[in-house]
Phi, psi and omega in degrees: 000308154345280156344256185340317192284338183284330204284291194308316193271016175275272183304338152295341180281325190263299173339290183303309176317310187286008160271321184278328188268035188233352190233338187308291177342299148315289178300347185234336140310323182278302169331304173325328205243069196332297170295026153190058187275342201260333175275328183303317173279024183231347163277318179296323194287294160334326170272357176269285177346250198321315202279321159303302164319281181358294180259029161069044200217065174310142194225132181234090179285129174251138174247155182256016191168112208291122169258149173305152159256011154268030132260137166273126186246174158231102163305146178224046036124113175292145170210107183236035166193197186228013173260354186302291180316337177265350178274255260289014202289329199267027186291103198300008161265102191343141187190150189242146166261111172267122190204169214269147196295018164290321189314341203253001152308352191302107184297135182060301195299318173294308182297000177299315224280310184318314171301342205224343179238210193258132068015119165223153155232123140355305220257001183238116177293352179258334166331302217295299177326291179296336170284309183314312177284358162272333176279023176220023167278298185311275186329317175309308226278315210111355185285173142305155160222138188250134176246153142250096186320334213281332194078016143142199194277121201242320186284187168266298171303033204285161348296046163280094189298129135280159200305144191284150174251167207292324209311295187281358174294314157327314184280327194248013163274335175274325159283328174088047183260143183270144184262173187247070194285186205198137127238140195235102167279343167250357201316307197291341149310323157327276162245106169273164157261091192219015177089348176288345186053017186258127184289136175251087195298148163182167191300117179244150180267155151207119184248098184273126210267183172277122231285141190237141210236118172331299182270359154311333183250355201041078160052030166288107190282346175252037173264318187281340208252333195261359152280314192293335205261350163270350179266342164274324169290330171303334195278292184296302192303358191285326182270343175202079189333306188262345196235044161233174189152195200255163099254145161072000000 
């Protein structure tokens, strides 16, 4: 079985470069050019779209409530596997992804992202700064934004979330923007993190949940945060009875 499975992340592997170097162009041609930076994140959606077929990983979105696309939202997203950013990429509303500059270590694939979404380092305060104000940049412009609260993959215990960090509640209390959660229940069976790098293909979800609204909470950033962070752990328990819950 073992076998099979290096055979399969072998060829998911090759699959994901050779996706990338027939769509990177395109995408990163278009990224250049502030006014058609929305077609460049429609190319990006069409490559999760297309590339997951390829590799035989149906991705299946539920929305729990149709959203507009003259309304800005802030995703908000459980995140336990490294397969997450290519999922949840294929969410069909424009968006930029705020996510940490390890990421553009990534060969090829961080620099698309760096060119075309947001950056942070965590450990630096004026980084932190400066994503926040591109990201009220972002949000001016129309675009969307997807966040992973968690401040990348942190537990040990997935599904068990550690505690949400303040940036996108923050944003959106300041902007008044309604946050969104996202759960994605199966990605760590998918790709664990556990260093094998080995794919398990099965059927993948993403339960794109109902928009939770700043003043609904009267503009409370840990009200809002600690509703956006039960409407995902309630999502994950359906799916998985015994083994949810907090770390940290």
């Amino acid at each position: 079985m073992k076998i099979l499975l290096r055979i399969y992340s072998i060829y998911f592997y090759i699959i994901f470069i050779l996706a990338f170097i027939v769509f990177i162009p395109v995408i990163l041609l278009l990224a250049q050019f502030p006014g058609l930076q929305r077609t460049a994140l429609s190319v990006n959606t069409f490559w999760s779209w297309t590339f997951f077929k390829l590799v035989f990983i149906p991705v299946k979105f539920t929305f729990k409530e149709k959203l507009s696309r003259k309304e800005k939202y802030i995703f908000c997203a459980n995140h336990f596997s490294y397969i997450d950013i290519p999922v949840i990429a294929g969410l069909p509303l424009g968006f930029k992804f705020i996510g940490k500059s390890s990421i553009t270590k990534v060969p090829i694939f961080g620099y698309m992202f760096k060119k075309l979404h947001i950056t942070v380092n965590r450990s630096s305060i004026k980084s932190r700064a400066e994503s926040l104000q591109k990201s009220r940049d972002a949000l001016i412009e129309g675009f969307n934004l997807t966040f992973f609260p968690e401040g990348g993959i942190l537990t040990n215990e997935p599904p068990k979330m550690v505690a949400f960090k303040d940036g996108a509640f923050k944003l959106a209390v300041d902007q008044n923007v309604p946050i969104v959660p996202v759960t994605m229940p199966y990605n760590f069976l998918i790709l664990p993190d556990d260093d094998s790098y080995l794919f398990r293909p099965r059927k993948c979800r993403v339960i794109v949940h109902k928009p939770i609204y700043p003043q609904d909470h009267n503009h409370d950033l840990s009200e809002l945060k600690a509703a956006t962070k039960k409407v995902i752990e309630d999502e994950l328990l359906k799916y998985h009875p015994s083994n949810v819950g907090s770390v940290g």
